[in-house]
C-alpha positions as CSV (number, residue, x, y, z in Angstrom):
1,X,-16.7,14.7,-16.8
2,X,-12.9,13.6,-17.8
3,X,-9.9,14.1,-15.6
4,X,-7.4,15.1,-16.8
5,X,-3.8,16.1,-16.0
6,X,-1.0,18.3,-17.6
7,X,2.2,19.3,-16.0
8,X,2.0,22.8,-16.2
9,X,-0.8,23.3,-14.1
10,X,0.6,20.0,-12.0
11,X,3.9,21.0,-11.0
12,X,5.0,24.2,-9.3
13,X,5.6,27.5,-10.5
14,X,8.9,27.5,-10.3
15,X,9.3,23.5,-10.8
16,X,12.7,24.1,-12.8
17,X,14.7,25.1,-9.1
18,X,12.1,23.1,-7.0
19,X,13.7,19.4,-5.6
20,X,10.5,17.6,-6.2
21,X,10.0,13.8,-4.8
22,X,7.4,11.8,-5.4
23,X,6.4,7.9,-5.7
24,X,5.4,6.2,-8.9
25,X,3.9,2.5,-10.3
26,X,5.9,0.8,-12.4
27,X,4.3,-2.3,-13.9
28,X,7.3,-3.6,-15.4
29,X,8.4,-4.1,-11.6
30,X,5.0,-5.0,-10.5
31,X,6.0,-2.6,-7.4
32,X,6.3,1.1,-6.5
33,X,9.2,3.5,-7.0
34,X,10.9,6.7,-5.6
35,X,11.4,9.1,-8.0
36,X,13.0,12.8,-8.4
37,X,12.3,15.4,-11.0
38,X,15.8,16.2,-13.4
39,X,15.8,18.3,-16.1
40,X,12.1,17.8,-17.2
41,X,12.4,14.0,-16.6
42,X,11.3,11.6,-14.1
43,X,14.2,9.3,-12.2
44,X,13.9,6.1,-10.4
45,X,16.3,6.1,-7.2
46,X,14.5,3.4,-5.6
47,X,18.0,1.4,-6.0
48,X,19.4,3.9,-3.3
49,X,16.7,4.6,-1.8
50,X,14.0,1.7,-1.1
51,X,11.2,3.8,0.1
52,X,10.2,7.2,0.7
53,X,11.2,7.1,4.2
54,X,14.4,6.5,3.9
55,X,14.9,9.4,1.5
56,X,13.2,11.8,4.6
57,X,15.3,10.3,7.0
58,X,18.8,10.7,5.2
59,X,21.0,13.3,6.8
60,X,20.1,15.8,3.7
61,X,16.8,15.0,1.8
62,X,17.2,17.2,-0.8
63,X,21.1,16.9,-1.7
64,X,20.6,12.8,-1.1
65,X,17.2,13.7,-3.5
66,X,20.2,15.4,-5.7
67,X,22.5,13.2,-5.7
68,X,21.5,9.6,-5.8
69,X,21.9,7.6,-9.2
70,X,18.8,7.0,-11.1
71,X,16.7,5.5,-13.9
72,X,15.7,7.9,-16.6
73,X,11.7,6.7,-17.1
74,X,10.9,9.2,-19.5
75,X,9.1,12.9,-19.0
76,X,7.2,14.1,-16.6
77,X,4.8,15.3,-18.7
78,X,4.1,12.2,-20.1
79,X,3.8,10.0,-16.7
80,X,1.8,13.3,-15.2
81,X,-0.6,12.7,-18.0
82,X,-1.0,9.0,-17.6
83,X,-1.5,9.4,-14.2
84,X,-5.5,10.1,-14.5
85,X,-8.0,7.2,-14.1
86,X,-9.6,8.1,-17.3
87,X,-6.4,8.2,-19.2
88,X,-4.7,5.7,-17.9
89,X,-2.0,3.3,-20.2
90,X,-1.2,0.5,-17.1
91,X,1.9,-0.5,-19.0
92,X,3.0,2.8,-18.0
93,X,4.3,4.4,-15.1
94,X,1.6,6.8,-13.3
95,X,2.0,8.6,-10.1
96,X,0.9,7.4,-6.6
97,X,0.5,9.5,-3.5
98,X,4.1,10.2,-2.4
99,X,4.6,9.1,0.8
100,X,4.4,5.2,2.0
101,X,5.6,4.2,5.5
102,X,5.1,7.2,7.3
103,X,2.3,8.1,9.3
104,X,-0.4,9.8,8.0
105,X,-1.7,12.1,10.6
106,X,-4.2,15.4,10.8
107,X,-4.1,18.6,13.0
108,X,-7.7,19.4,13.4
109,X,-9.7,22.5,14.0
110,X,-6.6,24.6,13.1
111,X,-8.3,27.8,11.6
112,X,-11.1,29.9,13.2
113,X,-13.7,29.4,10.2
114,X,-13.4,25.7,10.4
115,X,-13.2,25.9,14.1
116,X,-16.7,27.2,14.3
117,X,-18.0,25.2,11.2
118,X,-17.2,21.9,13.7
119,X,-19.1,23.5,16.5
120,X,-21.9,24.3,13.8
121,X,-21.6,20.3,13.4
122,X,-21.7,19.2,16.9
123,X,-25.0,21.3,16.9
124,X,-26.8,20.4,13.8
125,X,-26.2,16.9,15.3
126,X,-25.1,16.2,11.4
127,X,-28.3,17.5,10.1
128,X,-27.5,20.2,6.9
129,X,-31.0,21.9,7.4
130,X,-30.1,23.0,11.1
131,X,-26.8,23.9,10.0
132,X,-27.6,27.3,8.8
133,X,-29.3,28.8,11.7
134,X,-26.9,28.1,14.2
135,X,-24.0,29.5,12.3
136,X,-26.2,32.9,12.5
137,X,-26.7,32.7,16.2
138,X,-23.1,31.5,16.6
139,X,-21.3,34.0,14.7
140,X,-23.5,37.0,15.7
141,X,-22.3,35.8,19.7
142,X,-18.5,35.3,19.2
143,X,-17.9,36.9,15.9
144,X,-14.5,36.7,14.2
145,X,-12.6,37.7,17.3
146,X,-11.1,34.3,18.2
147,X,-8.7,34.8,14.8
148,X,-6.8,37.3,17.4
149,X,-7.1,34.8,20.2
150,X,-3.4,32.6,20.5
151,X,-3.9,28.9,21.8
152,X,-3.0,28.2,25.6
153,X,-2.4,31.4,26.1
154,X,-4.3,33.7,29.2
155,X,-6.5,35.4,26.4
156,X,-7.6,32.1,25.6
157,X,-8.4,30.7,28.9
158,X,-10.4,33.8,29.8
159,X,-12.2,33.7,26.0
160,X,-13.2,30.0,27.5
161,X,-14.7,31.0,30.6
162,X,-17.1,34.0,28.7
163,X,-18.2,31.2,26.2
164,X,-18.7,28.5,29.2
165,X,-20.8,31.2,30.8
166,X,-22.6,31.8,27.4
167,X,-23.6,28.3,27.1
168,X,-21.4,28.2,23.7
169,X,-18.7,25.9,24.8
170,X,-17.7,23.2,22.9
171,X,-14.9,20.2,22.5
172,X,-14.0,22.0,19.2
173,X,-13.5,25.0,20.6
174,X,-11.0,23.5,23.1
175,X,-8.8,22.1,21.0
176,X,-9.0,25.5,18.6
177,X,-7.9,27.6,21.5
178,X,-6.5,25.1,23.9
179,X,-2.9,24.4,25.0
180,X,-3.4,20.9,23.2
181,X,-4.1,20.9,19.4
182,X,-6.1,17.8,17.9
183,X,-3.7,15.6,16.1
184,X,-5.8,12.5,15.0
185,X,-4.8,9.6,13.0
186,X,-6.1,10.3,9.4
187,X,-5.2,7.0,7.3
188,X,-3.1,3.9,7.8
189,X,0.3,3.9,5.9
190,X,0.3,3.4,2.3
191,X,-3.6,4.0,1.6
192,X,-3.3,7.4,0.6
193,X,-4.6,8.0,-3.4
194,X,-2.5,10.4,-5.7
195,X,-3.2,12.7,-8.1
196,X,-5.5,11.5,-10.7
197,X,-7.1,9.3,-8.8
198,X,-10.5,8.6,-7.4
199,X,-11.3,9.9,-3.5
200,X,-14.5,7.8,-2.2
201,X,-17.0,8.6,0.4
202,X,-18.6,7.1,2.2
203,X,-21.9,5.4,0.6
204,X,-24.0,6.6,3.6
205,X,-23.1,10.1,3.5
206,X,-25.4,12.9,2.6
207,X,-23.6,15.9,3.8
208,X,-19.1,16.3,3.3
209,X,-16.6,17.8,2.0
210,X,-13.4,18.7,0.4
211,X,-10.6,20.1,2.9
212,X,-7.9,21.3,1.2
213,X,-4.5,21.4,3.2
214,X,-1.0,22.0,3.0
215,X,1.1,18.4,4.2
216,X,3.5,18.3,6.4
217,X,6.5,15.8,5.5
218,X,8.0,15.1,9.1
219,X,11.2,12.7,9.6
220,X,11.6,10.8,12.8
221,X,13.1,13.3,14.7
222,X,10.3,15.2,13.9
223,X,11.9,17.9,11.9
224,X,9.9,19.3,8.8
225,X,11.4,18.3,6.0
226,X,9.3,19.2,2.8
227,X,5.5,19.6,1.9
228,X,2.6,18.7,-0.3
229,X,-0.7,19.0,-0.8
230,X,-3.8,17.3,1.0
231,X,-7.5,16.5,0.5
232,X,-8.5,15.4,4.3
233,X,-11.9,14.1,2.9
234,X,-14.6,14.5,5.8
235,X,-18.2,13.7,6.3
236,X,-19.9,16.2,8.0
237,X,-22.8,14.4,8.7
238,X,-20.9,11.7,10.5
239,X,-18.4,13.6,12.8
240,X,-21.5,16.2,13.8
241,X,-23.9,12.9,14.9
242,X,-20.9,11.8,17.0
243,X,-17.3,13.1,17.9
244,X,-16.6,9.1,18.4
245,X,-17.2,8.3,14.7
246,X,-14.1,10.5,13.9
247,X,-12.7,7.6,12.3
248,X,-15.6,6.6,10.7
249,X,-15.8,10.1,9.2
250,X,-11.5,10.6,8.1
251,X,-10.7,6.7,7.2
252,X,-12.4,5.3,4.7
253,X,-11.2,3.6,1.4
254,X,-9.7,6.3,-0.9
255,X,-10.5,8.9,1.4
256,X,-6.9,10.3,1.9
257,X,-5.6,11.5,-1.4
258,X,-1.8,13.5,-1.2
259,X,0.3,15.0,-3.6
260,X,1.1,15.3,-6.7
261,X,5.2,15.8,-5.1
262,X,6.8,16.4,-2.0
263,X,8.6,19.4,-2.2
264,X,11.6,19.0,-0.4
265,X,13.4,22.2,2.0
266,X,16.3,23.4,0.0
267,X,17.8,26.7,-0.2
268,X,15.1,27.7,-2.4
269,X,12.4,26.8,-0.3
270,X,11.8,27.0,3.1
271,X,9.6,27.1,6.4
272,X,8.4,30.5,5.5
273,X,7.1,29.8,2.0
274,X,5.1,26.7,3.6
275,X,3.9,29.5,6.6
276,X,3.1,32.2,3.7
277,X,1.5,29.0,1.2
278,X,-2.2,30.6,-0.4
279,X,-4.8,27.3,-1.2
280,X,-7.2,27.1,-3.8
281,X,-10.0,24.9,-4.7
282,X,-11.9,24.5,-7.4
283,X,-15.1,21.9,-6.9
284,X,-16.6,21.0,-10.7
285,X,-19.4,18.9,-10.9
286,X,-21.7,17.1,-13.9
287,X,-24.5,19.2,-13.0
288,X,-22.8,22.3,-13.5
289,X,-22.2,23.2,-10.3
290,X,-18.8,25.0,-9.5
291,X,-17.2,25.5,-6.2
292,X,-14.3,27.8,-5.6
293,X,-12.6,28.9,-2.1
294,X,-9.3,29.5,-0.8
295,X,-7.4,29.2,2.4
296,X,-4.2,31.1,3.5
297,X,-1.8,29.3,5.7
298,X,-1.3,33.1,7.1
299,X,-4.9,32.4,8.9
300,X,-4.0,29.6,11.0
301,X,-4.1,29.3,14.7
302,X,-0.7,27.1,15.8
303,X,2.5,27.8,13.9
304,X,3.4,24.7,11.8
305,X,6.9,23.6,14.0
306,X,4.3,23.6,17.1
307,X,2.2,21.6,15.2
308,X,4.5,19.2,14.2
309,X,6.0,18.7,18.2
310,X,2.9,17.9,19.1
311,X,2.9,15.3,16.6
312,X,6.3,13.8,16.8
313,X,8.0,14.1,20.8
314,X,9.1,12.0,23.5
315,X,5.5,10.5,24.4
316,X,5.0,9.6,20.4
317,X,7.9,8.4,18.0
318,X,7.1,7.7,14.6
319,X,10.4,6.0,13.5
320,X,9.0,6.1,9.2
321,X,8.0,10.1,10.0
322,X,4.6,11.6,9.5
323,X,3.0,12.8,6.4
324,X,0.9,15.5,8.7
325,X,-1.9,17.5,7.2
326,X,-2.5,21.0,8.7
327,X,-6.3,21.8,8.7
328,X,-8.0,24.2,6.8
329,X,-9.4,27.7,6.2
330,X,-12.1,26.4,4.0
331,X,-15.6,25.8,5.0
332,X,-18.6,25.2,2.1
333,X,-21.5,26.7,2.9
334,X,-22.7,27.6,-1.0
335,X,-25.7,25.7,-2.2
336,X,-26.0,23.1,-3.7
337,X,-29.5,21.9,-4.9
338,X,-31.9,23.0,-1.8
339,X,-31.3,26.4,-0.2
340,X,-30.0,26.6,3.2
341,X,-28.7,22.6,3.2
342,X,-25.0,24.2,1.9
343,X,-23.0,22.1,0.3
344,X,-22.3,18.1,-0.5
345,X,-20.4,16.5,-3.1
346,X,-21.9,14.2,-5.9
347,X,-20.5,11.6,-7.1
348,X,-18.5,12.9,-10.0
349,X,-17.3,15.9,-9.3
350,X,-13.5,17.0,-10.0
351,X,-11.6,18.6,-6.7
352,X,-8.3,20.4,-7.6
353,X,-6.4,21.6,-4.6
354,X,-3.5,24.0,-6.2
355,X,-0.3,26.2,-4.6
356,X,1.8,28.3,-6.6
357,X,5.1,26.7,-5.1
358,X,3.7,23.1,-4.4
359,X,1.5,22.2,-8.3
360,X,-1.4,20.9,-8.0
361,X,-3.7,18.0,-6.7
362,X,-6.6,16.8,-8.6
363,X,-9.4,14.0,-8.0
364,X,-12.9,13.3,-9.3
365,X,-15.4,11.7,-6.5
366,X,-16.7,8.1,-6.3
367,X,-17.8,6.6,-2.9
368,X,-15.3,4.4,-0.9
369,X,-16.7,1.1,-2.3
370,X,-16.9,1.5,-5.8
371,X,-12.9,3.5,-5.7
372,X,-10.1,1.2,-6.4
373,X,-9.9,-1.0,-3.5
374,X,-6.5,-1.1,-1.4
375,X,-4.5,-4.1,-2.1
376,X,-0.9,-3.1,-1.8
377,X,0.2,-2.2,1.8
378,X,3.4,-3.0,3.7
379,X,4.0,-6.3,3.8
380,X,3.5,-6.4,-0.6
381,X,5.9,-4.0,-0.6
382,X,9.0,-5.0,1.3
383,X,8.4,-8.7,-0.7
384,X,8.3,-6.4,-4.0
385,X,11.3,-4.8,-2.4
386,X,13.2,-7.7,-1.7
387,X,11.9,-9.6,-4.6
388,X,13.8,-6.4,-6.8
389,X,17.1,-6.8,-4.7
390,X,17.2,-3.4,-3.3
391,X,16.7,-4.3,-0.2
């Protein structure tokens, strides 16, 4: 099956008021670019702005985004288009994940259905076929009630005792309802995928999944400063053998994709739009199989500014910022080929994560080592930098 991209469905709804930033590859430059959406057209301001964490660290983002004299590299329609693997002219410029030196960081366990999914995990010990029963005799014990329940606070610590005393505890659960939230290290800088791209998983998985999630873009002072969209690809089957192979479950080539834009806080959008943001995903795969769920950022457990100072404070600086994804509502249990084993991706399939006000991010599945392979991190691009006089 094809990916492919077009801008309508790419872009926000309201793209034409939206201050939209976002990375490209130029091959004429052998390098990257920061670009911002004009008039229907896609503008290099890498001259005045040499990375995309400078442009989140400038006084005003949006107004610098505004302002800042730029390249005119044709429409955005056309570079959205070339921007899919399948469709691909590598003279021409295509998009890349949006973010490069900053952090790229994950708030776990954020929303009550994932919350208990991860317990389901620990449980199953990463085996699919146990998975079912114990989200039965889970759910018929605790119910949906911890949706009400704020983290740190008495209600919580009470909640905690009950479950300890029901045998039902679990290191999930404390960072769901706890005073601390989970804030792990998703991906090193600069190997986040873009739209269009191919996410990879890992060879040895039998059992993961898309996770769809709204992006925080944090400067270094930790203030939010715009937002995208996220696929935190995890393996189930990993993280539910072990809490200890986290990283063996989040970082693996191609396994963080981001985009298509960061939206930028302007006067047309704010803090409350990304607090109000509705997800949806849509899973297609060559067998016919078709996924669809949702998650509203309404549902989650820790307000977005709390999640963000626990990210960025004065026991953790991240002097580039933090590109930091907020969990998710969304937990697969649909079948897929056997019943009761829930769902697992092929390889294949097409993930499209969409938001009215933040476009869309699409992907089609490989495993990590047969996806692209990462060859341009930090030190490549300050020599392409300085090698282009801009720096």
């Amino acid at each position: 099956m094809d990916l492919k991209l077009d801008v309508q469905s790419t872009l926000p709804i309201d793209a034409e008021n939206a201050t939209l930033v976002g990375r490209v590859w130029r091959s004429d430059n052998a390098g990257p670019s920061v670009v911002v959406i004009r008039n229907g057209n896609v503008f290099d301001i890498t001259a005045s702005e040499p990375t995309m964490t400078d442009l989140i660290n400038a006084y005003a983002p949006a107004a610098t985004a505004h302002d800042a004299d730029g390249e005119d590299l044709g429409s955005v329609a056309a570079i959205v288009a070339n921007s899919a693997t399948d469709a691909r002219d590598t003279a021409l410029p295509w998009l890349l994940a949006p973010v490069d030196l900053s952090a790229l960081k994950a708030a776990g366990v954020t929303f009550v259905d994932s919350m208990l999914e991860r317990v389901i995990e620990e449980r199953a010990e990463g085996d699919p076929q146990e998975a079912e029963a114990i989200r039965r005799v889970i759910k018929d014990a605790i119910g949906d009630d911890l949706a009400a329940i704020v983290p740190g606070s008495p209600e919580a610590a009470r909640l905690k005792d009950a479950l300890i005393e029901r045998e039902l505890w679990s290191q999930y659960l404390e960072v769901g309802i706890g005073p601390d939230a989970e804030i792990f290290t998703k991906a090193q800088p600069m190997s986040a995928v873009g739209t269009g791209a191919e996410i990879g998983l890992h060879p040895k998985s039998t059992w993961n999944n898309p996770e769809p999630e709204i992006v925080l873009i944090l400067n270094a002072s930790s203030a939010i400063v715009g937002a995208t969209l996220g696929n935190d690809v995890n393996l189930r089957d990993f993280e539910g053998r072990s809490a200890l192979l986290l990283s063996k479950a989040k970082d693996n080539n191609a396994s963080c994709a981001i985009g298509p834009f960061i939206r930028l806080l302007d006067d047309g959008f704010g803090l409350d739009d990304i607090r109000n943001a509705e997800l949806t995903l849509t899973v297609a795969g060559d067998d016919q199989f078709r996924l669809e769920g949702t998650s509203e950022m309404t549902r989650i457990s820790r307000d977005i500014e709390d999640l963000a100072g626990q990210t960025l404070n004065q026991n953790h600086q991240y002097p580039d910022g933090a590109a930091l994804f907020t969990g998710t509502a969304f937990a697969p249990t649909k079948d897929r080929d056997t019943p009761g084993e829930g769902f697992t991706h092929k390889p294949g399939d097409l993930v499209t994560i969409a938001s009215p006000k933040l476009g869309s991010l699409s992907n089609r599945v490989t495993t990590s080592d047969k996806a692209a392979p990462w060859q341009f991190g930090m030190s490549a691009l300050m020599r392409n930098l300085a090698q282009r006089g801009v720096l």
